[in-house]
Structure formats: C-alpha cells, structure tokens
C-alpha positions as a Markdown table, in Angstrom:
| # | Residue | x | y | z |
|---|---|---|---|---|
| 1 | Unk | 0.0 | 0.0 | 0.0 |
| 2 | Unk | 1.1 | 3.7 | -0.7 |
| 3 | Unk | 2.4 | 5.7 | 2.2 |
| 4 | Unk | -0.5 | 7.7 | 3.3 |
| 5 | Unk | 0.4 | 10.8 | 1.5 |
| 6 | Unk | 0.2 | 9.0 | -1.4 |
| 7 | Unk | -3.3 | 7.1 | -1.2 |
| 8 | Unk | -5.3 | 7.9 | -3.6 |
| 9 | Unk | -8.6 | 7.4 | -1.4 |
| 10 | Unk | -7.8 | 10.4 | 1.0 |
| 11 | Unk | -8.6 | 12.8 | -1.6 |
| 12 | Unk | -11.5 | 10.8 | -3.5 |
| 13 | Unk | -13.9 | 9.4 | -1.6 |
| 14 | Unk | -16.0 | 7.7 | -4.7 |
| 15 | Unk | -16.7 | 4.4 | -3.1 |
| 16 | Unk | -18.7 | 6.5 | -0.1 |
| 17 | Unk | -21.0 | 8.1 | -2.8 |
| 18 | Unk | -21.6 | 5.4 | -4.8 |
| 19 | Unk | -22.5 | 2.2 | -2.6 |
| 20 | Unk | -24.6 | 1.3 | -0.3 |
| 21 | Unk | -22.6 | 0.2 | 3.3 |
| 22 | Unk | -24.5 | -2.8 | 4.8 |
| 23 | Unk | -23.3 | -5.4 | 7.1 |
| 24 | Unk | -24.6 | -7.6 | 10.1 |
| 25 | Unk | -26.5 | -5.2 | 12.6 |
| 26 | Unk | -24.1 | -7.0 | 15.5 |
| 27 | Unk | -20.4 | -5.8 | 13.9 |
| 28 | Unk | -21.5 | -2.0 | 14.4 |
| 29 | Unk | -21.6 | -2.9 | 18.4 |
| 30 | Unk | -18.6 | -4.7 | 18.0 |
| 31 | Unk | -16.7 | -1.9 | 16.2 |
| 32 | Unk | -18.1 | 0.7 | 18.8 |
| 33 | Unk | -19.7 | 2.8 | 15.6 |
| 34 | Unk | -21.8 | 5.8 | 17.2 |
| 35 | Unk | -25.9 | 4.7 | 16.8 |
| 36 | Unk | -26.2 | 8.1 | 15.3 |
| 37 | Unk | -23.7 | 6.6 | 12.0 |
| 38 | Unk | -25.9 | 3.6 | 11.7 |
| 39 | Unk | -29.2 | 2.7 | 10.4 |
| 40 | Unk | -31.1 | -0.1 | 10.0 |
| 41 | Unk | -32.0 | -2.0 | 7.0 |
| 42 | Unk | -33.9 | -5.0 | 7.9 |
| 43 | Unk | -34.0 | -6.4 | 11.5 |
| 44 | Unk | -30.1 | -7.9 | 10.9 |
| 45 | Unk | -28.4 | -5.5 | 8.7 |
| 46 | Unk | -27.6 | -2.0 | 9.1 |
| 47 | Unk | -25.9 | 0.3 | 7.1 |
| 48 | Unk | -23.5 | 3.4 | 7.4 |
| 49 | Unk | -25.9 | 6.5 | 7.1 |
| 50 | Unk | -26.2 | 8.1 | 4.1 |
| 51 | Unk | -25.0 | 4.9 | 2.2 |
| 52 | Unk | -29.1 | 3.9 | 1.7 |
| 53 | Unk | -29.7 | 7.1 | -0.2 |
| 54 | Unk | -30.5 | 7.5 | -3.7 |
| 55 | Unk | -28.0 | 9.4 | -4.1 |
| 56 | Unk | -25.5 | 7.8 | -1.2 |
| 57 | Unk | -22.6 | 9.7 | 0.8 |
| 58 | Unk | -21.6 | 7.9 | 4.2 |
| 59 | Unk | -22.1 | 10.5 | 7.1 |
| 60 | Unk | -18.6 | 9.6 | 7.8 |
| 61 | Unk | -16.9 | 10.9 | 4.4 |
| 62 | Unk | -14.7 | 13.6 | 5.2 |
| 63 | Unk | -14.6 | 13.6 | 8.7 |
| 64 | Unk | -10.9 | 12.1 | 9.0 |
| 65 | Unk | -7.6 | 13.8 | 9.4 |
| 66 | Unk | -5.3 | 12.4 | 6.4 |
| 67 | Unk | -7.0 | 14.0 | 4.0 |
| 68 | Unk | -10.2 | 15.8 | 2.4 |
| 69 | Unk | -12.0 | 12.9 | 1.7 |
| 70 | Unk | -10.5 | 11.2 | 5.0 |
| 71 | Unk | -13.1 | 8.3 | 6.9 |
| 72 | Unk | -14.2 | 10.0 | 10.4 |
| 73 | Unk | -14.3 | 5.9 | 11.6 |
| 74 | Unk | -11.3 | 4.4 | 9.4 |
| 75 | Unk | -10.4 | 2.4 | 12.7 |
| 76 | Unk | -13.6 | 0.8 | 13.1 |
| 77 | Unk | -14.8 | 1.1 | 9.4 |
| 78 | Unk | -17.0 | -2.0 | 9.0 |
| 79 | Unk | -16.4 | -5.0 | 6.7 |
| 80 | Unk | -17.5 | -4.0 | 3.1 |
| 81 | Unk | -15.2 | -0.9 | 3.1 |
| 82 | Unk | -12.6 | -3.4 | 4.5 |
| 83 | Unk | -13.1 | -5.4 | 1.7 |
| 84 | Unk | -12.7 | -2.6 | -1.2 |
| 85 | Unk | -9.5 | -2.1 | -2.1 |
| 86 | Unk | -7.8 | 0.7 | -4.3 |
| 87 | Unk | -8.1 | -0.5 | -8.1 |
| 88 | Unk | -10.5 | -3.2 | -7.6 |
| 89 | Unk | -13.2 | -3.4 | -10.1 |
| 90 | Unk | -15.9 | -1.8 | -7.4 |
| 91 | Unk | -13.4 | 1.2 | -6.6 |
| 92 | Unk | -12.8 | 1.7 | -10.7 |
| 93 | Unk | -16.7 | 1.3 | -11.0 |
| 94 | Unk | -17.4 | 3.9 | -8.1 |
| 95 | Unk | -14.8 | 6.1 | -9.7 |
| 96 | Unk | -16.3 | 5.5 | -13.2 |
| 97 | Unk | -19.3 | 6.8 | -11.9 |
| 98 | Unk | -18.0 | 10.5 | -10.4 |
| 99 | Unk | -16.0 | 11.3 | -13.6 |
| 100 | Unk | -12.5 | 9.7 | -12.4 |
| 101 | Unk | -10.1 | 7.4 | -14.0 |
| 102 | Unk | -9.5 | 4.1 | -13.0 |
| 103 | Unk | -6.4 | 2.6 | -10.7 |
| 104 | Unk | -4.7 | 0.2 | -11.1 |
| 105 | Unk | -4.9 | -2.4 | -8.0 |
| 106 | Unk | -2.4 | -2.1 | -5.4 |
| 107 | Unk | -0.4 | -4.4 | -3.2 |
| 108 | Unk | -0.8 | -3.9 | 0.6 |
C-alpha cells in the first residue's frame, strides 16, 4: 500500500458516494460505531448513514484527518469498506461513476 500521503482514497472518496454500506447489525456494536452513523436496513443489517440514499454519501466521508476525503471511523470502518480495495473493479466502477479514472490495483 502507498504511504499515506500517497493514497489515492484520502482525496476521492468515490466508493462512499456510490455504494450502499451494509453489514450484520451486530459488527457495528462490535466496532463501537456511534448509533447516530448507523441505520437499520432489515431487522439484521444496518448500514452506514447516508449509504441507503438514492444518491449515497456515508455521514462519515470527510470527517478524518489524512486528508479531504479522510473516513471519520477508518479504525472501526465495518467490513465492506474493509473489503474494497484501491483499483479493484468496485473502486474503478465507483470512480467511473464520479468522472475519475480508473487505478490500477495495489499491493498492501
């Protein structure tokens, strides 16, 4: 992975306006995610606010320090933005979407 000052995610931020952030109701209590970044979807999954939008942008976009499109809850991000990595076909089809070119996938 790129040092920090080089990733390209702290300044893009395409992936939290594109998709939807769901996962198991129970990994938001085990990640200590604020109630107030979490809603719920069905009775076991919730989703990072924002994310279930037409038009989705996670509450937590921008609210980190690395950068201007920095996650607020990096350290307890739950398991679907674990998952996306830089230049996988999900972050090139997010990026696709807002206008920016693709990456090519990265080694961590």
């Amino acid at each position: 992975m790129s040092p920090p000052s080089e990733n390209p995610c702290l300044s893009c931020g395409a992936c939290c306006r594109t998709y939807r952030v769901s996962f198991y109701w129970g990994e938001a209590l085990e990640l200590g995610l604020p109630t107030e970044l979490i809603e719920q979807v069905t009775p076991h999954l919730a989703c990072m606010a924002g994310t279930n939008a037409t038009q989705p942008r996670c509450v937590a976009l921008g609210h980190g320090t690395a950068g201007p499109m920095a996650c607020g809850v990096y350290p307890q991000r739950p398991s679907p933005c674990r998952e996306l990595q830089i230049g996988d076909e999900k972050c090139n089809r997010a990026r696709e979407r807002h206008g920016l070119l693709p990456l090519s996938p990265q080694c961590s």
